[in-house]
C-alpha positions as a Python dict, from the first residue, in 0.01 Angstrom:
ca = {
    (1, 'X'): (0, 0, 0),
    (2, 'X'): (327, 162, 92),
    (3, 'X'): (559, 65, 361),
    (4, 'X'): (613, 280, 654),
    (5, 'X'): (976, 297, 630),
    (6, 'X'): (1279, 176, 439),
    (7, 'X'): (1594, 93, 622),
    (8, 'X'): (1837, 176, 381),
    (9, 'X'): (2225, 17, 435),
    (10, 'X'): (2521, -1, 199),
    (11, 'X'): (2554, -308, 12),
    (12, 'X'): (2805, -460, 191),
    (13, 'X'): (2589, -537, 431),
    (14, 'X'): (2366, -774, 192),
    (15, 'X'): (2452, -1085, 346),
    (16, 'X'): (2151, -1287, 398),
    (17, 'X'): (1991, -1185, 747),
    (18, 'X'): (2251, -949, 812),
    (19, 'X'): (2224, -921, 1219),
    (20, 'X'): (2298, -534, 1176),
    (21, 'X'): (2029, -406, 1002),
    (22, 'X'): (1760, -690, 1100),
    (23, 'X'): (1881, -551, 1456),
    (24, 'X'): (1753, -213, 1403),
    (25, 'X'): (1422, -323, 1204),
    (26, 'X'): (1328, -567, 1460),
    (27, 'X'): (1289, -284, 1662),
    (28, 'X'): (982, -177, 1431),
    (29, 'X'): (731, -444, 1477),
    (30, 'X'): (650, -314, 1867),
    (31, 'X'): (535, 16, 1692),
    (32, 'X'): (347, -136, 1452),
    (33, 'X'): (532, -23, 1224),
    (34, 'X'): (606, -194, 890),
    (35, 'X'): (954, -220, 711),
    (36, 'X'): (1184, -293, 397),
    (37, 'X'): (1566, -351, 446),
    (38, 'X'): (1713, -197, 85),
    (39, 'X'): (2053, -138, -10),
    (40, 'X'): (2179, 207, -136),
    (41, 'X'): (2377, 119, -419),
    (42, 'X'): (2155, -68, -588),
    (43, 'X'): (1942, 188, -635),
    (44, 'X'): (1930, 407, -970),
    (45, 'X'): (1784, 728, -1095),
    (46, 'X'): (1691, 763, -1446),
    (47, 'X'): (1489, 1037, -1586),
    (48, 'X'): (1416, 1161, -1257),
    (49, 'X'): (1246, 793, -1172),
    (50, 'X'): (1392, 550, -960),
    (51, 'X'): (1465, 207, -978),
    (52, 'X'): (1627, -90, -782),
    (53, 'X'): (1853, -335, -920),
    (54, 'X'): (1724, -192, -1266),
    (55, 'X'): (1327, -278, -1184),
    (56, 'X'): (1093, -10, -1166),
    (57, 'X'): (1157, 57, -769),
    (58, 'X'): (776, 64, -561),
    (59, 'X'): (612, 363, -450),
    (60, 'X'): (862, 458, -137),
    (61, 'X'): (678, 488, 227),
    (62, 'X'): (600, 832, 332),
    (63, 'X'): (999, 776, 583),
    (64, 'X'): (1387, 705, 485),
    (65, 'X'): (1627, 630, 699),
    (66, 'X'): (1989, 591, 592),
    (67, 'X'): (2255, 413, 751),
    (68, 'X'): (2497, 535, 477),
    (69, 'X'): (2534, 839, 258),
    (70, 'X'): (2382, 911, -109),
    (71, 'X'): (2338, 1293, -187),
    (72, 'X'): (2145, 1230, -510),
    (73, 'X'): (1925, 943, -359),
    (74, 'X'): (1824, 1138, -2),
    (75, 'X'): (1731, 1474, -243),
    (76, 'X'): (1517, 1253, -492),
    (77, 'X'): (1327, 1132, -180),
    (78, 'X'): (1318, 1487, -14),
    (79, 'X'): (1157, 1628, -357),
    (80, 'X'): (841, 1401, -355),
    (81, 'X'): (805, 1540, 26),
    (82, 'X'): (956, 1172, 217),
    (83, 'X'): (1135, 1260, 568),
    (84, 'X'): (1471, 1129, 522),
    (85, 'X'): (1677, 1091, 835),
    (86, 'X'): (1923, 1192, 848),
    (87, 'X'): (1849, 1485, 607),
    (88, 'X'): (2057, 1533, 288),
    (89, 'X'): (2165, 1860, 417),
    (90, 'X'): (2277, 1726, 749),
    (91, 'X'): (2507, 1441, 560),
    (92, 'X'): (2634, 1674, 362),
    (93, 'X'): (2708, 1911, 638),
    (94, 'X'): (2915, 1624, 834),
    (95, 'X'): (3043, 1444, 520),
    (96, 'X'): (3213, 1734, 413),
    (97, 'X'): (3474, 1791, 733),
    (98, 'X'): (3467, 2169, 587),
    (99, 'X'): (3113, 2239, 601),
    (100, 'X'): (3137, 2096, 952),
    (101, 'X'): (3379, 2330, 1089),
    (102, 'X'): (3229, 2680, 927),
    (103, 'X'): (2875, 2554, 1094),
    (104, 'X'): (3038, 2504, 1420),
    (105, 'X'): (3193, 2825, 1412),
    (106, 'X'): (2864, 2971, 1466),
    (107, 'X'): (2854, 2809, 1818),
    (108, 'X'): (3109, 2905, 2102),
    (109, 'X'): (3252, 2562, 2116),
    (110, 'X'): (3636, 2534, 2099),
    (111, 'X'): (3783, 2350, 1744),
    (112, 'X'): (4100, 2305, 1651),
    (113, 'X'): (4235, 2622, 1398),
    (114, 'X'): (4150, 2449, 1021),
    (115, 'X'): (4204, 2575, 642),
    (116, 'X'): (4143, 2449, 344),
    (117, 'X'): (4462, 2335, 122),
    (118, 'X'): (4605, 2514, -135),
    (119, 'X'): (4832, 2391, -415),
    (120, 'X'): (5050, 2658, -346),
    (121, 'X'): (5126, 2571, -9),
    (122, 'X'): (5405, 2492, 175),
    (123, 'X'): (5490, 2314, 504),
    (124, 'X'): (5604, 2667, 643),
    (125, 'X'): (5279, 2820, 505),
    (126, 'X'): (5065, 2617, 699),
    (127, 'X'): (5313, 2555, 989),
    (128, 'X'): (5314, 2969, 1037),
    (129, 'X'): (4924, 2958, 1056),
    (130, 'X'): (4819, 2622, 1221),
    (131, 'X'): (5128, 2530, 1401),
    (132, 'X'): (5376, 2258, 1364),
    (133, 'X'): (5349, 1967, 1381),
    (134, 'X'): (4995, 1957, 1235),
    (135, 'X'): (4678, 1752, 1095),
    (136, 'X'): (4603, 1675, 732),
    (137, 'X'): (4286, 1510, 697),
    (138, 'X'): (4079, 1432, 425),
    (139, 'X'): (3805, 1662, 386),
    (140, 'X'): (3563, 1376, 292),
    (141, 'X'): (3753, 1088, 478),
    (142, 'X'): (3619, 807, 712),
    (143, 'X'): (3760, 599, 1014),
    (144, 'X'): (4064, 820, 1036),
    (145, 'X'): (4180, 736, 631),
    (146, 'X'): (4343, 990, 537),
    (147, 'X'): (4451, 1172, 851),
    (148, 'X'): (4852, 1282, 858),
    (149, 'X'): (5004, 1425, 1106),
    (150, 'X'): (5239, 1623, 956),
    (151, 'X'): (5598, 1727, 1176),
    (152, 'X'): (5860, 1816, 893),
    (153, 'X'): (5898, 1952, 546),
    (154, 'X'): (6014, 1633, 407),
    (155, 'X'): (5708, 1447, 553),
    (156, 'X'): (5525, 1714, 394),
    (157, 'X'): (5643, 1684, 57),
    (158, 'X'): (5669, 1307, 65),
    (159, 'X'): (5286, 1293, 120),
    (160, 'X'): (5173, 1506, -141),
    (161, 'X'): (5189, 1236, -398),
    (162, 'X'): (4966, 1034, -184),
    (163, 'X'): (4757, 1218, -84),
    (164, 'X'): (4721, 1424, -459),
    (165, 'X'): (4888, 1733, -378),
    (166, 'X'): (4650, 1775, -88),
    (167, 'X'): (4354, 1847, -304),
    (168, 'X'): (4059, 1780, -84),
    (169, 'X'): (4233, 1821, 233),
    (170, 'X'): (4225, 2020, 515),
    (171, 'X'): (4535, 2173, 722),
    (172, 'X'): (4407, 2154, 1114),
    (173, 'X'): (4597, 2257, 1446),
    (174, 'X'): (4694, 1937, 1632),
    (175, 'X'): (4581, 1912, 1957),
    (176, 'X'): (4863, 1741, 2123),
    (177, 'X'): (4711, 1696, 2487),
    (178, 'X'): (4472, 1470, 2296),
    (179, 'X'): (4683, 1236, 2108),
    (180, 'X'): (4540, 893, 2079),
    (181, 'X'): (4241, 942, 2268),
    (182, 'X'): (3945, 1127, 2183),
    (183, 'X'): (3562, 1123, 2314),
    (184, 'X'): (3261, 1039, 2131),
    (185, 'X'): (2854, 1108, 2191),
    (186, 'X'): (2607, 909, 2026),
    (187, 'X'): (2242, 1075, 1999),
    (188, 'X'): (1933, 1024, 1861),
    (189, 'X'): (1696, 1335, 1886),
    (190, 'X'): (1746, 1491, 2176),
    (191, 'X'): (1856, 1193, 2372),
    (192, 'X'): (2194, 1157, 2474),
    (193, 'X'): (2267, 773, 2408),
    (194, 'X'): (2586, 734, 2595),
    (195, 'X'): (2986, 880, 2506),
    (196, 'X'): (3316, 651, 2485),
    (197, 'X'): (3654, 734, 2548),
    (198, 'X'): (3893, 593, 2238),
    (199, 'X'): (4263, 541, 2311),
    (200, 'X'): (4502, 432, 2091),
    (201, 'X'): (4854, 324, 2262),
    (202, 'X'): (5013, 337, 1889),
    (203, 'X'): (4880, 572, 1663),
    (204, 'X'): (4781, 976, 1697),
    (205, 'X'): (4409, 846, 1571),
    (206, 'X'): (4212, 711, 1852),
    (207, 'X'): (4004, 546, 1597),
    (208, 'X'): (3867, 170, 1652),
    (209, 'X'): (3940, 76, 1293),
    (210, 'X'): (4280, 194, 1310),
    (211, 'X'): (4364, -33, 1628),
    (212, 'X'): (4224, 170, 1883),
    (213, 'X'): (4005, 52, 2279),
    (214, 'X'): (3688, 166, 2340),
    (215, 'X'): (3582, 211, 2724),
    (216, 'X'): (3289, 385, 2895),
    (217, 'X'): (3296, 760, 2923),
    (218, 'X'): (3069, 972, 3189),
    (219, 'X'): (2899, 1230, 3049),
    (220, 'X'): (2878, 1618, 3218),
    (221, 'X'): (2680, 1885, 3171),
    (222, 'X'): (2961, 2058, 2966),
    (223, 'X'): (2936, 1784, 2711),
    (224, 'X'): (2596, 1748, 2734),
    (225, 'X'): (2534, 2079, 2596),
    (226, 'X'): (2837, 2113, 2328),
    (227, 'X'): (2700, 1755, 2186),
    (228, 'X'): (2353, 1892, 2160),
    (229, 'X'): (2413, 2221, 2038),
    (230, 'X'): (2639, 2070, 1785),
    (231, 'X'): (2341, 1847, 1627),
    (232, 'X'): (2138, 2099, 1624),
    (233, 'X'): (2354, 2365, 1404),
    (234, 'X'): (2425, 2041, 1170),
    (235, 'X'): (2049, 1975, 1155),
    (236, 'X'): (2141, 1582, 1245),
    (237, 'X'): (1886, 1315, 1413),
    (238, 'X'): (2127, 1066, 1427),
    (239, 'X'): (2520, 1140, 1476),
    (240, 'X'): (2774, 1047, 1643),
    (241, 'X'): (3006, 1350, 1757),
    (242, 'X'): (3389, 1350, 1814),
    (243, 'X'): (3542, 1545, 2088),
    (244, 'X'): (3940, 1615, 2148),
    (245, 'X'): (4070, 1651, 2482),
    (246, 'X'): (4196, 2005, 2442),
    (247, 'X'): (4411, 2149, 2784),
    (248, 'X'): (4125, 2374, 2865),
    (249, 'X'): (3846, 2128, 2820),
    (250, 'X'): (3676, 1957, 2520),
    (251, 'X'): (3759, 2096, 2150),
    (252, 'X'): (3523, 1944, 1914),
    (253, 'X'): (3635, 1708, 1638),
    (254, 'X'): (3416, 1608, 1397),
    (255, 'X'): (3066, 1427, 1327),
    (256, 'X'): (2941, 1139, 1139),
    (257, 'X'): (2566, 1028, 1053),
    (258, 'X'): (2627, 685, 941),
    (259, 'X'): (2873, 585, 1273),
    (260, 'X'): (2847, 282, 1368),
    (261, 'X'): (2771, 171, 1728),
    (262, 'X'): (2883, -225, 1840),
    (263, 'X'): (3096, -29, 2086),
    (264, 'X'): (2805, 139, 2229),
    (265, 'X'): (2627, -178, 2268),
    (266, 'X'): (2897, -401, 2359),
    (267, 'X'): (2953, -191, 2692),
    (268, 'X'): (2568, -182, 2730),
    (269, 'X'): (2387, 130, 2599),
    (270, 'X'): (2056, 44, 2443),
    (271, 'X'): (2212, 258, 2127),
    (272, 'X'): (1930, 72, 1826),
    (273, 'X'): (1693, 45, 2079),
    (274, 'X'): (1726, 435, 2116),
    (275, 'X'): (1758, 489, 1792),
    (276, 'X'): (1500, 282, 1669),
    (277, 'X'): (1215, 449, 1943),
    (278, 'X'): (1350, 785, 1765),
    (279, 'X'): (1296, 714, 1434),
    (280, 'X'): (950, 463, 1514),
    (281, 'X'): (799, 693, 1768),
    (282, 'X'): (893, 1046, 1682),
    (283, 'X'): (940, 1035, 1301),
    (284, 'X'): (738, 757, 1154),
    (285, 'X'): (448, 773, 1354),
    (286, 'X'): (380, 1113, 1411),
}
């Protein structure tokens, strides 16, 4: 008999009853609906069959949802005709910082200028399209890793070793009426969860793993809109969305599928109850 849904985490979080994803899945049981916890890397594809920690894997349920990101595994699933959420082409589309921005373009929602690094550029190169200083970031980077900000030649050329001669980066416009601090939206669906403002006294990245606060944030109409709009051109369920504070109102940032959300709860929001009567109600069960 298959399962209803897999829960599908990254390994790290395989640590006995692991309150994080035991707090989403005890959201299922209300809905009836049944549930294995599984964790992405052990999984394996060979010969187009799949297995889990090298056994023979059981028939999958009929719904996927990952808290974590596996091109190869969400596509196997989306072949046989199992609704993965998010969809591999909506993880790809916010993995890939890139793929982000072009998709956003088609929207009328302010971003910061962005190109993709060459090797044969130059801090002048970029400074003479993007402005000085400016943003490195790396195109496929997480929790602000890989994010520069960039304010002389010799800072420049001292990071290209780093970072590998920029390959896989991108060259952005820095928003400088937003730095430290930035805005995020968490939804599910169409349901706005709740947004945060992050401030970081010490750093350019308002990021919460690289030291920043996390505080309640109201939400207008303005951002209301821009957040859903922006799910809906990336084709994501469940994503957390990054605005800057730009001097004319909010630029967007960047989006992530596989956020996490203890800020969210710890100032209240219902975020895996939300999430969970998403995926349950609307996905699983239709």
């Amino acid at each position: 008999m298959r399962t209803q849904l897999w829960l599908l985490y990254e390994k790290q979080f395989d640590v006995g009853l692991s309150p994080i994803p035991w707090s989403m899945a005890r959201h299922c049981g209300p809905y009836g609906v049944s549930f294995d916890i599984l964790f992405i890397e052990y999984f394996s594809i060979i010969e187009d069959e799949l297995y889990y920690k090298g056994v023979a894997s059981p028939t999958p349920p009929f719904n996927v949802f990952f808290r974590g990101y596996d091109l190869q595994l969400s596509r196997w699933f989306e072949k046989r005709g199992i609704r993965v959420i998010n969809s591999s082409n909506a993880m790809a589309s916010c993995k890939d910082k890139w793929a982000t921005y072009k998709l956003v373009l088609e929207t009328n929602i302010p971003q910061p200028l962005t190109i993709v690094s060459k090797p044969t550029h130059s801090f002048s190169q970029v400074s003479s399209i993007v402005g000085s200083p400016f943003i490195a970031k790396d195109r496929y980077g997480m929790k602000g890793q890989g994010v520069y900000l960039i304010d002389s030649e010799t800072m420049f050329d001292s990071l290209q070793p780093i970072t590998g001669d920029f390959s896989n980066y991108l060259f952005q416009e820095y928003v400088s009426s937003s730095h430290g601090k930035d805005c995020r939206v968490y939804i599910a669906g169409d349901t706005i969860i709740g947004a945060i403002l992050r401030n970081n006294q010490n750093d350019f990245r308002a990021n919460i793993s690289q030291g920043g606060t996390f505080s309640d944030y109201p939400i207008s109409a303005a951002l209301r809109e821009a957040s859903l709009e922006i799910s809906r051109v990336l084709g994501a369920e469940v994503v957390a969305i990054d605005f800057l504070f730009g001097e004319n109102g909010f630029v967007f940032c960047e989006a992530n599928t596989n956020a996490g959300f203890h800020s969210f709860n710890k100032l209240g929001y219902q975020t895996t109850s939300v999430i969970m009567d998403y995926i349950c109600n609307k996905v699983v069960l239709v």
